[in-house]
Structure formats: structure tokens, C-alpha cells
Legacy VTK file of the C-alpha trace (Angstrom):
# vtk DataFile Version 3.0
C-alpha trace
ASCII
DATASET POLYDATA
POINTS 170 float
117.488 117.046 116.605
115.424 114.018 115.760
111.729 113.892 115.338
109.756 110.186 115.486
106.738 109.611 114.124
104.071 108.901 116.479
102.520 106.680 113.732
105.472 104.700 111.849
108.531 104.948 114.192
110.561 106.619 111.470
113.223 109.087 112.783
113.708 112.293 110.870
115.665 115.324 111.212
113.397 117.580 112.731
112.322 120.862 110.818
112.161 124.241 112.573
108.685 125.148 113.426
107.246 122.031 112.932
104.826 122.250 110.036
101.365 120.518 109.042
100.075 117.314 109.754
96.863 115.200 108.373
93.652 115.939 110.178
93.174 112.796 111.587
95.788 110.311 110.781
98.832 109.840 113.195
101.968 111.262 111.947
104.645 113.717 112.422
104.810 117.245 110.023
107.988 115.775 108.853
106.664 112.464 108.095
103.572 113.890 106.742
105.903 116.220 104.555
107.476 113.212 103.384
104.892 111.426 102.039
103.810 114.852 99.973
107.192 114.233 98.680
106.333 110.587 98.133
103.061 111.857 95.987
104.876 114.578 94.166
107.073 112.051 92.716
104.532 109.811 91.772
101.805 112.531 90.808
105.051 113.072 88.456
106.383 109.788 87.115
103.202 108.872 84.978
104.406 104.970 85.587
104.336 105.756 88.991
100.463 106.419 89.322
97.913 103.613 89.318
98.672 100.512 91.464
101.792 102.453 92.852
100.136 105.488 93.872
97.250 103.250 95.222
99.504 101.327 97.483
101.351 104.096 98.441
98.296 105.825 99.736
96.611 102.401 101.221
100.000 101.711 103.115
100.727 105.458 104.707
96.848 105.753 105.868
97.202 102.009 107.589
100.807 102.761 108.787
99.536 106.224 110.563
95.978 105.069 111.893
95.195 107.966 114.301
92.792 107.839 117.257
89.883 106.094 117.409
86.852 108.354 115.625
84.645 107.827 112.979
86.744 109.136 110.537
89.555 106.899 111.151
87.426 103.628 111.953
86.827 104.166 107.985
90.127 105.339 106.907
91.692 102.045 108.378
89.283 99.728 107.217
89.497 101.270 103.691
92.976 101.545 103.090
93.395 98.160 104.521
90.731 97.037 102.022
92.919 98.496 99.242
95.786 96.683 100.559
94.224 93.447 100.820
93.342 94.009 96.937
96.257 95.286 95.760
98.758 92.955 97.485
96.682 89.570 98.569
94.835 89.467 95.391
97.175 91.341 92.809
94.221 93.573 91.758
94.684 96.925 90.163
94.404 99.950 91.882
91.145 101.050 89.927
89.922 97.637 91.104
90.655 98.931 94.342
89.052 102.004 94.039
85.610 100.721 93.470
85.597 98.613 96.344
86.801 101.684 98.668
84.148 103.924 97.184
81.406 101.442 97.893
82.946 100.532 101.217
82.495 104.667 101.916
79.017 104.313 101.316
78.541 102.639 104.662
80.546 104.406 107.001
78.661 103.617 109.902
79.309 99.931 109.375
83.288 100.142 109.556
84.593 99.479 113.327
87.608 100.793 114.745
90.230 98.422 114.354
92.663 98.503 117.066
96.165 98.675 115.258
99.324 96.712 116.113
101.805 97.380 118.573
104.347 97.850 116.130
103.367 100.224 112.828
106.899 100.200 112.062
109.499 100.759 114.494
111.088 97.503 114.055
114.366 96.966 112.399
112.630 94.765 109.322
110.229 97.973 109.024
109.576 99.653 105.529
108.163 103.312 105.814
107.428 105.960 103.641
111.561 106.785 104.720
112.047 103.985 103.081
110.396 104.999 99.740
111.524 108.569 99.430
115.140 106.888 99.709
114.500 105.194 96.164
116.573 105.794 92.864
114.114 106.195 89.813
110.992 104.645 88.673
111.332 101.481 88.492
113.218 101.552 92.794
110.039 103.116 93.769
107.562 100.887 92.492
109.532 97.933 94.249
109.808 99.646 97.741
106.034 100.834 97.460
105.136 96.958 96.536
107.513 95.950 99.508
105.914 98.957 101.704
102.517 97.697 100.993
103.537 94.204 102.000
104.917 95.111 105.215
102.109 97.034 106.136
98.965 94.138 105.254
101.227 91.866 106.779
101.379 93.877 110.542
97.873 94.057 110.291
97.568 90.440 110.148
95.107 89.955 113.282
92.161 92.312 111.264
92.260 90.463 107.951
89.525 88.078 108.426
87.611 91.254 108.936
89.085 92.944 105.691
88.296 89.833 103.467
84.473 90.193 104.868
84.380 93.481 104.399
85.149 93.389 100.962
83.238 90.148 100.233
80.375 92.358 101.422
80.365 94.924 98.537
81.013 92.664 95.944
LINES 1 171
170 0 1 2 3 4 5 6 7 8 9 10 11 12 13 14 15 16 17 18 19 20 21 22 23 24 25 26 27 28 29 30 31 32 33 34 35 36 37 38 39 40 41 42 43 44 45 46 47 48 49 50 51 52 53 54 55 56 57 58 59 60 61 62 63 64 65 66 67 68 69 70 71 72 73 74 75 76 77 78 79 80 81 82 83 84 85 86 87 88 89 90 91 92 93 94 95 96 97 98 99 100 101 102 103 104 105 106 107 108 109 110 111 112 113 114 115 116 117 118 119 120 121 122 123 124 125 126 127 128 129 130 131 132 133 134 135 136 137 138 139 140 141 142 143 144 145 146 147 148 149 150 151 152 153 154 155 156 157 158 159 160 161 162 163 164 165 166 167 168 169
């Protein structure tokens, strides 16, 4: 038995009884199990954390937006913020950081942003299936950079609104 996620299109072999998901972003328990496996690794892998970690994060959040709420109007617009950093600009992830935690600072401020049609269930896709798949270090690192790429790309229609945002807590 197969299980899709609702948020990236991956298919995964479905666990029995299901399991947990995120509160408010859109993804399947096994997805959302994934990515803990995705974190444990890099939580793990010292060379891992930093601008990996940050991308990883950034890229799962925008790849599993939710439902429109207030909570997820500013989980998409700061995660996209983080990618537009970390992949347009080549900042570093603590770069990143500061400009999410002054974004949070203004919640009310931070639309919706409709998301794509596709998150990822396209045959060019890269998904957190994609990163777990990765042999060592150095594999990760690239499919995380290629992950985050994928995913700032899709969103393509919202980044005027990302660079503004940003430019606005600078």
C-alpha cells in the first residue's frame, strides 16, 4: 500500500496506523516521518547543520504549505524568505535566520500566498524522498542545495513579494 503526500506528491510505503503529522503544514505521517529522518541525520553530521539544515527546513515548510491560516500565511512567507536568501543570494543560513526572526515580528503583515499547482508531483520533482535517498555528507548537502532550488523555483509567481518582504526588514 502506497501513501501520497497531500503536500509534495511523494509516494511512500504506507505505515500501519498512520502516525503524526505537523500541526499545520500539509503532509503525510510518513512524509512527515521522513523529514525527522532528514533532521536526525543532519542534527548528526555536524557539516550537515548550518546552510544545509537551513535549506532543508526552508524547502519542506514551502513544499508542504497547509491551509490557509495565520500560522501558515507566516510559515510560507518565512521559509520562502529563507530560501530566497539561501539560494538567490548565496547567504548563510544564520544570515537567514535574522531576517526570519525579524520577519516573525510582524506576523500580521505576512499574506497567504496561494501555492502552486504543482509542490512536487512532477517527474523533474526533488522531495525530501529525494534527500533521505542520499549516500553520506557530502550527497546530502548537494540534494538539499538541489531541493532548495526546486522548491524557490515553483514558487516563482510570489517572489517579487519575497524580495519586498525581505527588503522590508533590512
Amino acid at each position: 500500500m502506497r501513501e501520497v503526500c497531500q503536500g509534495c506528491g511523494a509516494a511512500f510505503d504506507a505505515t500501519e496506523g498512520g502516525g503524526a503529522t505537523h500541526a499545520y503544514l500539509g503532509a503525510s505521517p510518513r512524509c512527515w516521518a521522513v523529514f525527522g529522518e532528514v533532521l536526525a541525520r543532519e542534527y548528526t553530521t555536524p557539516e550537515l547543520m548550518g546552510d544545509t539544515h537551513r535549506i532543508s527546513v526552508d524547502a519542506y515548510a514551502a513544499q508542504h504549505p497547509g491551509c490557509p491560516e495565520p500560522r501558515t500565511a507566516q510559515s510560507i512567507n518565512v521559509h520562502l524568505a529563507g530560501l530566497f536568501l539561501t539560494i538567490e543570494e548565496h547567504r548563510s543560513g544564520s544570515y537567514a535566520r535574522t531576517i526570519i526572526a525579524a520577519l516573525t515580528k510582524f506576523p500580521a503583515q505576512l499574506p497567504w500566498l496561494a501555492p502552486p499547482a504543482a509542490l512536487g508531483n512532477t517527474a523533474d520533482a526533488v522531495t525530501v524522498q529525494s534527500v533521505i535517498a542520499a549516500t553520506g555528507a557530502d550527497d546530502h548537502a548537494r540534494i538539499v542545495r538541489l531541493w532548495g532550488t526546486y522548491v524557490w523555483g515553483i514558487w516563482h509567481k510570489h517572489h517579487d513579494h519575497v524580495r519586498a518582504t525581505v527588503a522590508a526588514v533590512r
